[in-house]
N, C-alpha and C positions, 0 to 999 in steps of 0.2 A: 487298287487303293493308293499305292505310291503314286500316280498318273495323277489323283484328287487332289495331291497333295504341293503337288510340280506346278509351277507359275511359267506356262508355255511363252507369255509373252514376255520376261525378261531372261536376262543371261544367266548362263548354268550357274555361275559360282555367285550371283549376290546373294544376301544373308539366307533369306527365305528359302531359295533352292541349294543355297550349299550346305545347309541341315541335312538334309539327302543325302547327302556323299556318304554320309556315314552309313547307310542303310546295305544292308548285305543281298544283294538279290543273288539269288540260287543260280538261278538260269544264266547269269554273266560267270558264273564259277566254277573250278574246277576241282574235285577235293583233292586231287590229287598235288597239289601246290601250298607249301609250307605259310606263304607269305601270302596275304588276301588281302590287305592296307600296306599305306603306304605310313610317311613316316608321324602324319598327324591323324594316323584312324584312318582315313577314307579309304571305302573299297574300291579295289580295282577289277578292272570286266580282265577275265582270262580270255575273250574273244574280241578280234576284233573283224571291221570289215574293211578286205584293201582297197584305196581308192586311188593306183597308178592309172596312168595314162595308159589305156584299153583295157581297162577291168572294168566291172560292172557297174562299177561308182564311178566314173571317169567324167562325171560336170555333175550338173545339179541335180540332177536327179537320175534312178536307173532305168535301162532300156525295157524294150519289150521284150518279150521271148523269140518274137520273130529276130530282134537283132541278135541275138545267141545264134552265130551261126556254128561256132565251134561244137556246140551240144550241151546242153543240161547237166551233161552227165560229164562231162569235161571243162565245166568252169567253178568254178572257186567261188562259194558266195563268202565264207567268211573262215577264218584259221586262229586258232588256238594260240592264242602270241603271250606269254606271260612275261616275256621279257619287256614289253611296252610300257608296263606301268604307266597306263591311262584309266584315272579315276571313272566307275561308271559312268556317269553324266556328263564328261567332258569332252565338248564337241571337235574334239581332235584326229585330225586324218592318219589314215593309218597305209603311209606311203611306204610299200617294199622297196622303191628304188633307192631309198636314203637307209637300207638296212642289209645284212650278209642274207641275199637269198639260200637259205639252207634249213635247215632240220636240228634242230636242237645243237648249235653248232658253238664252237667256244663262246666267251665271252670275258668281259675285262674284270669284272665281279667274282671272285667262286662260285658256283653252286648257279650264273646268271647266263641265257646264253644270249647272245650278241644277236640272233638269226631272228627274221622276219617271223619265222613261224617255229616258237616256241613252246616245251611244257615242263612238268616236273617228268613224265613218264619217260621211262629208262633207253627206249627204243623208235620215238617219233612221238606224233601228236595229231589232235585229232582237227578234220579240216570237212567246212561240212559244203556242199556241192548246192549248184542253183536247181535239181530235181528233187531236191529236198533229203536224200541221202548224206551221212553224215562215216567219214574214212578215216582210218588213223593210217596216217604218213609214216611209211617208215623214214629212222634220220638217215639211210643210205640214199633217199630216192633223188636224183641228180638235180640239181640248181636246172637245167635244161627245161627238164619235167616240171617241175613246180612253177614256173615262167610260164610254159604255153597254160599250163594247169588255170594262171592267175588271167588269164586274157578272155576275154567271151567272142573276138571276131577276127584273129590270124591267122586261122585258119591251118592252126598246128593239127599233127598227127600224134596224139599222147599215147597209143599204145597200152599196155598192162602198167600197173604199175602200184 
């Protein structure tokens, strides 16, 4: 119903589609997160999708499966980042290189963490995988791990984790 209501052919925030921001969609949310708008109402997605250089999103569009050569089950389609504070509809990338690759890791805010992959939850967050699997990160798992984790063709060795 919200899709009926979105004007595909203009930009997210002119009047018509920035009505929407304010709409709470479940599926971008996490209840476990105090704060769900920003400072004029809009919602923000608790998830986003990474799009560094050799992630999945790495140009305009995503690969095939066959380019996963890393495994399904060792790439990253999207992670829990509530520290991003990006309105649902706003078509903003969500670049780990320009952020502290870690696990719910300080931040300059109380209560905010600075890290790529962010939640309210006490012990990590959850990060959900390109075979359609969905993991909660613990926040010990190494900056190392969560890097190969973010690549679909380096051909890293992830291990348990």
């Amino acid at each position: 119903e919200l899709a009926k209501r979105y004007d595909f052919t203009q930009t997210w925030d002119i009047v018509e589609n920035a009505a929407l921001q304010y709409e709470v969609i479940q599926e971008y949310d996490c209840p476990s997160r105090p704060t769900r708008v920003d400072r004029s109402g809009r919602f923000l997605t608790a998830y986003v999708v990474p799009t560094m250089a050799g992630t999945l999103f790495d140009g305009a569009k995503g690969p095939q499966l066959k380019d996963i050569t890393d495994g399904t089950s060792n790439t990253i389609l999207a992670v829990e980042s509530c520290s991003m504070s990006i309105v649902w509809s706003e078509p903003r990338d969500a670049d780990p290189e320009h952020a502290d690759i870690s696990i719910n890791g300080p931040g300059t805010i109380k209560g905010q963490s600075g890290s790529f992959v962010s939640s309210w939850h006490a012990k990590g967050a959850q990060v959900a995988l390109v075979d359609g699997s969905v993991r909660f990160m613990n926040y010990s798992t190494s900056p190392a791990i969560l890097k190969s984790l973010l690549t679909k063709d380096a051909d890293d060795v992830v291990g348990d984790w």
